[in-house]
N, C-alpha and C positions, 0 to 999 in steps of 0.2 A: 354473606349473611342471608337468611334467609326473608323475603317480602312480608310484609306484616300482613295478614286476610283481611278483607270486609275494605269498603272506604278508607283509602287514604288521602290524607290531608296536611298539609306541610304539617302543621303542629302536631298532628298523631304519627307521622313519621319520625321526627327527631325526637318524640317521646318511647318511644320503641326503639330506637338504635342509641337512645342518651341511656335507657334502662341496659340495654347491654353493654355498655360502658363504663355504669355502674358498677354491675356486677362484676368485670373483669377489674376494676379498683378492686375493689372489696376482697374478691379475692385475692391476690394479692396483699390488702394491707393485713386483713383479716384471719384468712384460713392459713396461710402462709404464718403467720404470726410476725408481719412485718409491720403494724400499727407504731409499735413503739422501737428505735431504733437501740441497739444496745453498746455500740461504739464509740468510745471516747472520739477519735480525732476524724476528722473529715475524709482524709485517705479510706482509713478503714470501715466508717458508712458506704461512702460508696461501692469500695467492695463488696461489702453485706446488700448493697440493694441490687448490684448486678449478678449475686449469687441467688436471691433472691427472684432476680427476673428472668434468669439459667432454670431454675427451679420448677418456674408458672409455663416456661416452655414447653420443658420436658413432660408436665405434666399432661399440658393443653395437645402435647403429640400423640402421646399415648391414648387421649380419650380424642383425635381425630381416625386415630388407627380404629378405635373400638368401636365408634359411630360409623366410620369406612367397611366393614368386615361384616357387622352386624345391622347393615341399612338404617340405619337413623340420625337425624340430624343432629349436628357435632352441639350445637346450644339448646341438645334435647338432656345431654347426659351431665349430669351434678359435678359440679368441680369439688366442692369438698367431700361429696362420694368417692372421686376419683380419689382424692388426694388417702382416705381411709381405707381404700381398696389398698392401693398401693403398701402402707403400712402396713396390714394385716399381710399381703403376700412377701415381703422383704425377706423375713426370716426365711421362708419356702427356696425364695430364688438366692439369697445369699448361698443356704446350704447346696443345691444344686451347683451352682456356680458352674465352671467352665468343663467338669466332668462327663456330664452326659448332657452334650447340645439338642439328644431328642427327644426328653426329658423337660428339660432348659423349654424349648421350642412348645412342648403339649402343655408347662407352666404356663407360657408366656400368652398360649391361647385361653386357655381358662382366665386369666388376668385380664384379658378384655372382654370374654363376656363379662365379666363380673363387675368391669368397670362399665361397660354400656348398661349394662340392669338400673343402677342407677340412674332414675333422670327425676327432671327435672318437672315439677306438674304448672300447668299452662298459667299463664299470671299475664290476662288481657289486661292493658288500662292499669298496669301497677303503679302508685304512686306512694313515696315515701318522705314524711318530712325530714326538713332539715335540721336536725337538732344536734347539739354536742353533747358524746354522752360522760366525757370525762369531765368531771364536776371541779372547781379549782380545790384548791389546796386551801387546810386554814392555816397555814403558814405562811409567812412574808416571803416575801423572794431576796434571795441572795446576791445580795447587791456591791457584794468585797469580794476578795480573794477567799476562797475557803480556809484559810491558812488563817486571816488575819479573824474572820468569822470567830474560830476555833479559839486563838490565843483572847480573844474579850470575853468568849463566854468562859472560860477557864477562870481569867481573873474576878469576874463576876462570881464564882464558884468561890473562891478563895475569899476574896473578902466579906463573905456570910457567915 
């Protein structure tokens, strides 16, 4: 990682490497669209979060490659850039596919300029509060079997 400039001071160090830690949550929960899991059983979350964390890698390689190639530092270029690069070229590199490698290879280079272009602009001394932004429900919470939920509110229906 890179030294933060100007005075450092315990607290303004761990406020600069806590902000990049941030941001690599967020990514992840966020741009990934892992915020909300979508899997019934516990096996299959976990799955979902280690495809999930396959995903943030691959991602985070390819804009080390593009930061490497094109001299800049790797927490200069935009992760949710990358990730929009990446969609917009998919279609290009799917059709190419294993046809023409030199092709494939002039793709793969334009893909990272295009992911290095994006970066990210300087944010000294960021600080963001802590809030929740998903608001509760006006609904109770379901506190039975969904089965037995169902069969009461039915009879309640029927005896109207």
């Amino acid at each position: 990682m890179e030294r933060p400039s100007g005075p450092v001071t315990g607290f303004s160090l761990w406020r600069h490497y806590g902000w990049q830690i941030e941001l690599d949550l967020r990514s992840l929960k966020q741009t990934l669209q892992m915020d909300v899991l979508r899997c019934k059983t516990p096996e299959l979350a976990r799955k979902e979060i280690w495809v999930h964390v396959l995903a943030y890698n691959l991602i985070r390689t390819i804009m080390a490659q593009a930061a490497s190639k094109h001299g800049v530092a790797p927490r200069a270029i935009s992760f949710k850039g990358a990730v929009q690069t990446l969609e917009a070229f998919q279609p290009a590199l799917a059709l190419v596919g294993e046809r023409a490698p030199e092709l494939r290879r002039l793709l793969y280079g334009q893909l990272l300029a295009a992911v290095a272009s994006h970066r990210v602009a300087d944010r000294p001394d960021r600080v963001e509060p802590r809030r929740r932004k998903r608001r509760p429900k006006p609904y109770d919470r379901l506190m039975k079997p969904r089965h037995e939920a169902k069969r009461q509110l039915l009879q309640g229906v029927r005896e109207k």
